[in-house]
C-alpha positions, 0 to 999 in steps of 0.5 A, spaced: 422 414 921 426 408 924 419 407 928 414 408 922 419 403 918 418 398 924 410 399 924 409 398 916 414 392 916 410 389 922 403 392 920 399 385 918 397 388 911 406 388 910 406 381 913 401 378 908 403 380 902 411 379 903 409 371 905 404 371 898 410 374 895 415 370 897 410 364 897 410 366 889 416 366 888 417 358 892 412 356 887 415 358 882 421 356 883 418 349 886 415 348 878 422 349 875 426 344 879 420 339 877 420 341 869 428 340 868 432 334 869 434 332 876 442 332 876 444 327 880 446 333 885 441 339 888 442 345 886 442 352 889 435 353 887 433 346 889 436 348 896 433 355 896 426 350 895 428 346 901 431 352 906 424 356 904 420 349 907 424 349 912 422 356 914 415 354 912 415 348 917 418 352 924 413 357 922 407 351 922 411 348 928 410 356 931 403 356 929 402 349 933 405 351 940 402 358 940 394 355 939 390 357 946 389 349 949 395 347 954 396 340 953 399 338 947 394 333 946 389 339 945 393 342 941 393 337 936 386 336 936 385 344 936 390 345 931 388 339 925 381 342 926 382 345 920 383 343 914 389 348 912 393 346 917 392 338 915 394 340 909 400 344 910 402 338 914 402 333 909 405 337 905 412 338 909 411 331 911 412 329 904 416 333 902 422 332 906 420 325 904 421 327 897 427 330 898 430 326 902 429 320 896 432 326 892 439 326 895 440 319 894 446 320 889 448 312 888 441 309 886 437 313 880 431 309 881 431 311 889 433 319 885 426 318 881 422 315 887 424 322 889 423 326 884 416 323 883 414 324 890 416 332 890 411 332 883 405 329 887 407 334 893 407 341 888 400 338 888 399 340 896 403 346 895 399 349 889 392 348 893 395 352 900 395 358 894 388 358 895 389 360 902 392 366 902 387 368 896 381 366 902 382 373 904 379 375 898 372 379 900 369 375 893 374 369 891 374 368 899 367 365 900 367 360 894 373 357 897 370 357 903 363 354 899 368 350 894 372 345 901 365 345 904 363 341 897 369 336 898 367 335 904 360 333 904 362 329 897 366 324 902 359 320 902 358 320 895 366 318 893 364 312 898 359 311 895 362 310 889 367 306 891 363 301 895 360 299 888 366 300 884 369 294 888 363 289 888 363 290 880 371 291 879 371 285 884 366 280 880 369 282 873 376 281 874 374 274 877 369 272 871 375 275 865 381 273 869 379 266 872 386 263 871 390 268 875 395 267 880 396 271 886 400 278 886 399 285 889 397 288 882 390 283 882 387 289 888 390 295 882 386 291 877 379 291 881 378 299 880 382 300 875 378 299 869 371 301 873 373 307 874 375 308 867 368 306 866 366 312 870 367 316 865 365 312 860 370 307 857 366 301 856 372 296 853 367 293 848 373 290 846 374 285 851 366 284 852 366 279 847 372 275 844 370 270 841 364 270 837 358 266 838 363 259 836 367 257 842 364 257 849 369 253 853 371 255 860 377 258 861 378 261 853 372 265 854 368 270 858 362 268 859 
């Protein structure tokens, strides 16, 4: 009986299913500490969230180590090759960035900091759901054909952003002639185009000042 235990335990179904399980309940938890407000000490559950990514990280450290090449340098290549695994790197990284931030008990704006890179980080946690969906026979191959997409849209999003700085660039000089520097300038070149790309036009900013005045400086030519 004890052996039988030991075989369904370890058979790679069991596995599978005890980490999607436990990778359910982390998310869950994850999103709950994320939609209340944050105490200026951690939780217990928050804790509970940083022991599972501690394991989760000594497991991809596990992973790392136990890749075929020797040298760590082909390691590396090998191992962030694929895309799962950049993915769950960066995630870890910043979570414990996020958390860190978190812990500071003396500085609320450092405390939110915190707070809002554990939000952006959920991201990277709820996107590595779809890698244990991947096995699916039918969810399986759209995933696959879904990240090969986002891959070959990489052209298309320099592309996009190549042009919307030339016209970004051109409208905030021609709008805004009289402003001195400040790094919110290198924001509002693509801020407002890539608005534009989904069809806000700012027809209200087009023409200001009728057809009466054209003197430079007060309007937009």
């Amino acid at each position: 009986l004890r052996r039988k235990l030991y075989e369904f335990y370890v058979a790679p179904i069991t596995t599978f299913w005890a980490w999607t399980i436990l990778f359910c309940i982390f998310l869950g938890c994850f999103a709950y500490t994320l939609l209340i407000r944050t105490p200026v000490r951690p939780t217990w559950l928050e804790w509970f969230v940083f022991a599972y990514v501690v394991a989760f990280a000594l497991e991809h450290l596990r992973k790392f180590m136990m890749s075929e090449p020797e040298s760590i340098a082909q390691k590396v290549k090998y191992f962030f090759n694929i895309m799962w695994n950049i993915l769950t790197t960066v995630a870890i990284v910043t979570y414990f960035i996020g958390f860190g931030l978190r812990l500071d008990a003396e500085h609320a704006s450092i405390r939110a900091a915190g707070r809002v890179i554990l939000a952006c980080n959920s991201v990277f946690w709820s996107i590595k759901l779809l890698d244990f969906v991947s096995v699916h026979p039918r969810m399986g191959p759209y995933i696959t054909m879904a990240g090969k997409m986002i891959q070959n849209m990489t052209y298309i999003i320099v592309l996009l952003f190549v042009s919307m700085m030339a016209f970004g660039l051109a409208r905030q000089s021609i709008t805004y002639p009289d402003e001195s520097w400040h790094w919110l300038l290198l924001r509002n070149v693509l801020y407002k185009p890539y608005f534009m790309l989904y069809g806000e036009v700012y027809a209200g900013e087009i023409d200001t000042c009728g057809d009466g005045g054209l003197s430079y400086g007060s309007c937009t030519f």
